[in-house]
N, C-alpha and C positions, 0 to 999 in steps of 0.2 A: 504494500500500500504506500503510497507516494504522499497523499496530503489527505489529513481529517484536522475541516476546519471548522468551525462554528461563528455563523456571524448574524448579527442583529440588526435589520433595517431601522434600527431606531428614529434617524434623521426622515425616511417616510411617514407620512398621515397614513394609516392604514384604515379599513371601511371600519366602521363604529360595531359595535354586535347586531343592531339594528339589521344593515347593510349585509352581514355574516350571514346571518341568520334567513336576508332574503336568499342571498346566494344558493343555502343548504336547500332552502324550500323548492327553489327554481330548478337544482339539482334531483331533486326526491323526484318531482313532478317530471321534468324529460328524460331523467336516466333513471328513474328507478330506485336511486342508491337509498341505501339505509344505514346511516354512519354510528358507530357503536363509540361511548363514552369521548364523545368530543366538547371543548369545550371554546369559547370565541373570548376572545379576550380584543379588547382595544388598543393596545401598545403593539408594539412591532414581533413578529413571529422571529423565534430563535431556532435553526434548522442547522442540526449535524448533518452532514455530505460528507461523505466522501468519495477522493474523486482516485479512479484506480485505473490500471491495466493501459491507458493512453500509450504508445512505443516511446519509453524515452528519449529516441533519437529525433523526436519531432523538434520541427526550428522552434527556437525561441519566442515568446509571447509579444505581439508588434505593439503593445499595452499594456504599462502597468495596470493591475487591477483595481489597486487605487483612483486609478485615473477616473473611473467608471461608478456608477453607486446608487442608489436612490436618488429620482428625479433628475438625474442626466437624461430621460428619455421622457417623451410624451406622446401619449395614444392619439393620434388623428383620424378620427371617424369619418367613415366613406359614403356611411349611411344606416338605417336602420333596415334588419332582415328578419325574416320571422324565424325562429329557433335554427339560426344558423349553426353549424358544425364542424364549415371547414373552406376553408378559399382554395383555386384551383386554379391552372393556368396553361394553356399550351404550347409547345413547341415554338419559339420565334413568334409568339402572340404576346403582344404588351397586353390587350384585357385580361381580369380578375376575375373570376368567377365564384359565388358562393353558394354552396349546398344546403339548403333547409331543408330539417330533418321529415320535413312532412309531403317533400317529394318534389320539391323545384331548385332545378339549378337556375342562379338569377346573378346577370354579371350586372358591373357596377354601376354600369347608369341606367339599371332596371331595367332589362330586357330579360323576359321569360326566353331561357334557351331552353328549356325542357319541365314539363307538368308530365309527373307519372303518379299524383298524389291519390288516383282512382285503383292505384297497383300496390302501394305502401302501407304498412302497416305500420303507425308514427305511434309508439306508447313506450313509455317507459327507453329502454336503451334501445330497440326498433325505432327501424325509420330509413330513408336514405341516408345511409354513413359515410358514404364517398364517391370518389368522381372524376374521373382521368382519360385526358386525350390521346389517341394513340398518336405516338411519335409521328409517325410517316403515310397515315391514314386517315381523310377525312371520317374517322368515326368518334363515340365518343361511349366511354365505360362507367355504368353506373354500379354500386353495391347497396341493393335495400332490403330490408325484411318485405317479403310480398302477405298478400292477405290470411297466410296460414303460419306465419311469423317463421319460415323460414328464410335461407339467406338465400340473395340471388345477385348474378353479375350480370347484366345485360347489356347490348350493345345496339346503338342506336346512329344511323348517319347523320353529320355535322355538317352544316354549311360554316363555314367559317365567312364567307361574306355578309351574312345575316347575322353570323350568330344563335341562329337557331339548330337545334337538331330535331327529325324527324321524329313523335310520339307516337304515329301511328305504325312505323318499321322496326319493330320490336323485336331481337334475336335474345334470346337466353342460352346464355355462356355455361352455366355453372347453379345446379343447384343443391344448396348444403340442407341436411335437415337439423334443425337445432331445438336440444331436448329440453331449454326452459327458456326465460324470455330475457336473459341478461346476459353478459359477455358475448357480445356478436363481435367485437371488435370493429371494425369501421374503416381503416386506411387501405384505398386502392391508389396504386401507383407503379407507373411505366418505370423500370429501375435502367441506369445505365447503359446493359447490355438491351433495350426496346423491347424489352419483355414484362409481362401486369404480373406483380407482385400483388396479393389479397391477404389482410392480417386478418386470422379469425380469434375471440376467445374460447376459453375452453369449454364453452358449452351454458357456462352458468349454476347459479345456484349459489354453492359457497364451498369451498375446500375442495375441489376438486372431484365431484361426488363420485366420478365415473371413470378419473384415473385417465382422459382422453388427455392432455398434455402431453405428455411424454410418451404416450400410444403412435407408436409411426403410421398404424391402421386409419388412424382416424385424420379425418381435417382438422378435426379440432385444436385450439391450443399453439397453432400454427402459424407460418408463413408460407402460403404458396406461389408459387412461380408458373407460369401457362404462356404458351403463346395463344391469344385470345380470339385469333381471326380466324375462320371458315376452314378447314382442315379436310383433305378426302376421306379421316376415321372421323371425324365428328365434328362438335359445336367449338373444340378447341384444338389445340396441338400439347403433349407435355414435351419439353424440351431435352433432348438425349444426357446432357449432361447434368439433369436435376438429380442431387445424391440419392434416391433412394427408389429412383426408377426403376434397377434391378435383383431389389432387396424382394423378396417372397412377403407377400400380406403386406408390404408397405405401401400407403396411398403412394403413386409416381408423382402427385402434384407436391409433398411436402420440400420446399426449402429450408426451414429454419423450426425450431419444434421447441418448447419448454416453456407455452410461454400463457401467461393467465389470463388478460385480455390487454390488445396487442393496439391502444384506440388508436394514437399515431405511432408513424414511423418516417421514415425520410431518407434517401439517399444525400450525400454531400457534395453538390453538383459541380464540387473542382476534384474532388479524390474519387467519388465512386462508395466512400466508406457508407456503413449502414449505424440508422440511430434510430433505437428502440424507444419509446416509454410504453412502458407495460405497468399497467395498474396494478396493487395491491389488493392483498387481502384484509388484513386485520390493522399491521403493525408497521408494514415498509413500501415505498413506491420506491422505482427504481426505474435506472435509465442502461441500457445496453446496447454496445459499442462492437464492433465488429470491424477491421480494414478490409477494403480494396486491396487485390493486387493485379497493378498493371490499370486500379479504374472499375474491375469488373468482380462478382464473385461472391461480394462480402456476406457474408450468412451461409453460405454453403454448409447444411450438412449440421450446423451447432445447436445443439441444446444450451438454452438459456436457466434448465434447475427447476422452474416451476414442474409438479407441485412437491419434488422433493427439499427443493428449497422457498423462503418468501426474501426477497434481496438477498445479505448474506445470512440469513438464519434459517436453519432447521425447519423442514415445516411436515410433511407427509411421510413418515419416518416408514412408511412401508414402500417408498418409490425411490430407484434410485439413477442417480444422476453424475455418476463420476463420468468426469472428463470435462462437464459440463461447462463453460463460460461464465465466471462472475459477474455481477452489475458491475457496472462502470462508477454510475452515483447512485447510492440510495439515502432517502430522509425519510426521517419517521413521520408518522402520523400522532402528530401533535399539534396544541396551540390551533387547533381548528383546521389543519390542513389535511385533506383528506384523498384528493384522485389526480395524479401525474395526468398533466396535458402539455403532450410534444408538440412538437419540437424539431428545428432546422437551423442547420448551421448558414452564418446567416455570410453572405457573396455577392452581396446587390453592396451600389453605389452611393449611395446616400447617406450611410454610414461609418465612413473604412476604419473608424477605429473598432468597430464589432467584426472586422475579416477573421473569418474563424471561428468565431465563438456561437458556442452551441446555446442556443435560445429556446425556452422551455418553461412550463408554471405547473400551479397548483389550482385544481377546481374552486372549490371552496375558500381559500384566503383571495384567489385573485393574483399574488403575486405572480411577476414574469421574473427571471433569474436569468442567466447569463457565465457560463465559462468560457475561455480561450482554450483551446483545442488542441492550438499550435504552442501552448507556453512552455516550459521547463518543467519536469514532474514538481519541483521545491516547489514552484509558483503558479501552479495551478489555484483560482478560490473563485467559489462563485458568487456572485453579485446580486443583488436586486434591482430590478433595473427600471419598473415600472408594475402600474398595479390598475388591476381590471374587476369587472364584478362576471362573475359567472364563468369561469376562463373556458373555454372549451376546445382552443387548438392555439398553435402558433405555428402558421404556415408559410411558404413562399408565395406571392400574387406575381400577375402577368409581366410587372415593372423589377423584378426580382428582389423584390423591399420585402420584408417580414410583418406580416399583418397578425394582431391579435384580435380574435374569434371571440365574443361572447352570447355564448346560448340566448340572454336575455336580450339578445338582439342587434347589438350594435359589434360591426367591423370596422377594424382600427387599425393604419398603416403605424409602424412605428418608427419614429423621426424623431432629431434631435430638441432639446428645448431651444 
């Protein structure tokens, strides 16, 4: 372990209990969650991190971390959206696009590109979860719970000069069946090598009930990898080199496995590297880390621990996980903070003292936090960088700026003060 730091936004106004407490509610009511012995306080959240496994050969930090802190940053809202989830953006397209979880992708100067909200099943952690262009393809990939609260990938034609894509040309890619109504996971995204990556959780409920995490049979608890377009054996292609293509009982679609529910994840659009946040169970949220080699690759094949482990502690002592990949950062669940929402390392222009650093929050307090990637293992610490009500992603938009997501409705570019 390289650095365990602990630091306190004190110099932040943080939201009042008031304000917490709406957060929790707005949380309960679209995801579901049900947060056990939390408590809001109004002073600033004290969060142990730490930060691990980074290569210590990486260059040095272009920032001190001092440099950076509470309210050096400010949320510029683009506008209000109805239970937004997530921004999206394609290929050499400067527009932004945002996903509401009730079934409309709507870019930013309010143009409806797609109403499937007559196919979506929006309750609780259902809904449209995500939403990705293919690279090289006027098409466009959605992932929603449909009317029997299973999961579905569909694929739909985009006019990129409209902006719109076609509702009534409906192709279904992929469909999962899911044994309760929580942990769908949500992040769909074209990874490096122009292949859809889909995060799923492990099914739901709590603790793992069915042990599909770490099951190579199952999608559950995953990351899968597909080529998604029209295929002579069917609705999809699995790609020869996916690790477990030629393993007996192993689903061929799993790339990456161990993991509890997977809501964002993000490739690092200068390395290729992979970054997990994968939500908690009880005690620890945590973020996982994986390099690129050569740009392409990262998750091949790794178990991330879930449900033998929860971050680094012990958790399902009858499942095991050796070899497995430790979090990179995990904090606890304290002081009101409750559900990791990813996260992208942040390569747009507007910022350059953020080059590199991995941008990332907490549902329930609202904080956004902030490391450098690139620093020296001594001088890794992470930061508070700004503070939201309802955080529900921290994504890249069409401008390659880092926009913060909140459920309760508003999207926000993040820019300097």
């Amino acid at each position: 372990m390289y650095v365990l730091r602990t630091f306190r936004s004190s110099s932040m106004t943080l939201f009042a209990s008031a304000a917490a407490t709406l957060a929790l509610i707005t949380l309960s009511a679209a995801f579901g969650y049900e947060p056990s012995d939390l408590s809001f306080v109004d002073s600033g959240n004290e969060v142990a991190s730490s930060i691990d496994h980074l290569p210590a050969e990486l260059t040095p930090a272009r920032v001190e971390a001092d440099d950076l802190g509470p309210g050096v940053l400010q949320l510029e809202s683009i506008g209000q959206f109805v239970s937004p989830v997530e921004v999206i953006a394609g290929a050499g397209d400067s527009r932004t696009f945002v996903v509401q979880q009730a079934g409309q992708l709507v870019a930013e100067d309010g143009t409806v590109a797609l109403d499937i909200s007559d196919r979506v099943l929006a309750d609780g952690e259902r809904g449209l979860l995500g939403a990705a262009f293919h690279p090289d393809e006027p098409l466009l990939y959605v992932h929603y719970s449909n009317l029997d609260g299973d999961t579905v990938v569909a694929e739909y034609p985009f006019d990129a000069s409209t902006g719109v894509a076609d509702s009534d040309l409906h192709r279904q890619v992929l469909l999962i069946a899911q044994p309760y109504e929580n942990h769908n996971g949500g992040e769909l995204v074209f990874g490096p090598d122009n292949l859809l990556y889909l995060g799923l959780g492990d099914g739901g409920l709590a603790d793992d009930p069915v042990r599909s995490a770490l099951d190579l049979a199952s999608p559950l608890g995953k990351i899968l990898r597909i080529d998604p377009t029209l295929s002579d054996d069917g609705a999809y292609a699995v790609p020869d080199d996916n690790p477990f293509v030629d393993q007996s009982g192993a689903d061929p679609t799993v790339w990456s496995y161990g993991l509890r529910n997977p809501w964002k994840f993000s490739f690092d659009s200068a390395t290729g590297d992979l970054w997990i946040a994968d939500v908690g169970q009880n005690d620890w949220e945590e973020i996982n880390y994986v390099r690129a080699i050569d740009g392409v690759g990262a998750g091949r094949g790794v178990s991330f621990g879930w449900s033998a482990f929860e971050g680094d502690a012990r958790f399902n002592t009858d499942q095991s996980a050796e070899g497995h990949t430790a979090p990179l950062v995990t904090y606890e669940r304290a002081d009101g903070q409750c559900s990791i929402s990813g996260g992208a390392v942040y390569r747009g222009n507007d910022l350059p003292q953020l080059d590199g650093w991995f941008v990332y929050g907490d549902y329930c307090t609202g904080t956004i936090w902030g490391f450098d990637s690139t620093a020296d293992p001594g001088d890794r610490e992470i930061v508070a960088l700004a503070q939201t009500e309802a955080l529900a992603a921290i994504a890249t938009g069409g401008d390659g700026e880092l926009f913060a997501v909140s459920i309760a409705g508003t999207v926000s570019r993040l820019t300097s003060v």
